[in-house]
C-alpha positions, 0 to 999 in steps of 0.5 A, a space after each residue: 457633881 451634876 446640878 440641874 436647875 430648870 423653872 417655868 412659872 411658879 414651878 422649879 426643880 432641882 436635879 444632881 448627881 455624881 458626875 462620874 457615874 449613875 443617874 440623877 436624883 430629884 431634890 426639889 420640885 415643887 412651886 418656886 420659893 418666897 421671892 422667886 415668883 413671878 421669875 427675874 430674867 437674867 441679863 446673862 447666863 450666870 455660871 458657879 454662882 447663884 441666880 442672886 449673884 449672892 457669895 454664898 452660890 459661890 462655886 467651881 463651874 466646869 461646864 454646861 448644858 443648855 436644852 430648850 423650854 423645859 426639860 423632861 427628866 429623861 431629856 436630863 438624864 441623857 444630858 448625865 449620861 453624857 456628862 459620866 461617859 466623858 469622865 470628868 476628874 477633878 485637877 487638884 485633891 486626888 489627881 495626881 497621885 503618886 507612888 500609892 498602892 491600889 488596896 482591896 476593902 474587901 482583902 486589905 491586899 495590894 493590887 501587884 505586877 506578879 514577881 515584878 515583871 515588867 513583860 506585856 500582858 501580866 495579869 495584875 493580882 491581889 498580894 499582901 501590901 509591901 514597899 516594893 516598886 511592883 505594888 506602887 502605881 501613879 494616877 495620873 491627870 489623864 487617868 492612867 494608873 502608871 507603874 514602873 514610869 512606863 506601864 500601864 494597867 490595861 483592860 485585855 484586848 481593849 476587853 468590855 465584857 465580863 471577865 476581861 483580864 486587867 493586865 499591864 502594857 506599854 502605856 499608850 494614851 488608849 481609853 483601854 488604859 483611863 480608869 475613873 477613881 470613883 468616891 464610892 470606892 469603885 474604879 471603872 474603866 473609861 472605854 468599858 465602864 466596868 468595876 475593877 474586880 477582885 475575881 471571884 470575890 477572892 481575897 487570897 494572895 494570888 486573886 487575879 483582878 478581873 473587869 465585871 460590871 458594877 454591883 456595890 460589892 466590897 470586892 470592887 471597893 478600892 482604895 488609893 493609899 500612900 
């Protein structure tokens, strides 16, 4: 997540947002609470824990920003925007994940390599989910959803438009080939920023995987199962 703080006297506000994608939503702003006027300069920047250094602000810090006097909210939401392109991804609870299949809410199929070729420039498709190596991908640390150890889910010709096939090719460490997992479900692609797509809405075996931009369909809706 992003949290913003900023305070100027007897006024405070507090801004999050999910760090991977989307703007920022204002949770208070309004005069400081009871104890925190006048304010109380730090002798440091304190980062992952309350101002208060109490155990209770205690938490994982990544990395900051610092902007001068107090910001503007757009000034924040440029700072977000930055934050989401660089797609940050957490280093345990999720990443890696190995041997999952990639499952449609939408169809309740698997994301598959058709007939199990490992050729170049296979476009991926819906199919009923099976044990089969075809169906299991690894998300790895850097992002890559990975099959057959050295194939990797591609956006067509480094594609960022509507309809840009996903396919596999040789795994080559380009951000044509990073996907963020998202929590709401989506997965988007690092370069474009575009949902992975069950093409037409289409839940049918065969339903090629296309890229198009994000709008909260349920065929853009993913699921990573073990």
């Amino acid at each position: 997540m992003t949290a913003i703080v900023k305070g100027e006297p007897n006024h405070w506000a507090i801004r999050s947002g999910n760090a991977q994608s989307g703007g920022l939503t204002t949770v208070f702003d309004g005069p400081r609470p009871a104890g925190y006027h006048p304010m109380k300069k730090e002798g440091a920047i304190l980062l992952g824990i309350g101002g208060d250094n109490s155990v209770s602000g205690a938490g994982t810090f990544y990395e900051g920003v610092l902007t001068s006097g107090y910001p503007s909210n757009a000034t924040e939401e440029a700072v977000q925007a930055n934050i989401a392109a660089a797609g940050y991804a957490p280093p345990g609870g999720g990443t890696p994940r190995q041997n999952v299949q990639v499952v449609g809410s939408q169809s309740n199929r698997c994301v598959e390599v058709p007939n199990g070729s490992t050729a170049n420039g296979l476009q991926v498709q819906l199919a009923d989910c099976q044990s089969v190596d075809r169906q299991r991908w690894t998300y790895t640390s850097d992002r890559r959803l990975q099959i057959y150890g050295s194939k990797c889910l591609d956006a067509n010709g480094q594609g960022t438009g509507n309809g840009t096939q996903v396919i596999i090719w040789d795994c080559n460490g380009q951000a044509n080939q990073q996907w963020n997992v998202n929590s709401n479900g989506t997965i988007t692609g690092v370069q474009s920023g575009l949902c992975l797509d069950a093409d037409g809405a289409g839940t049918a075996t065969g339903t090629k995987i296309i890229l198009w931009s994000c709008h909260g369909g349920v065929n853009q809706r993913w699921g990573l199962r073990g």
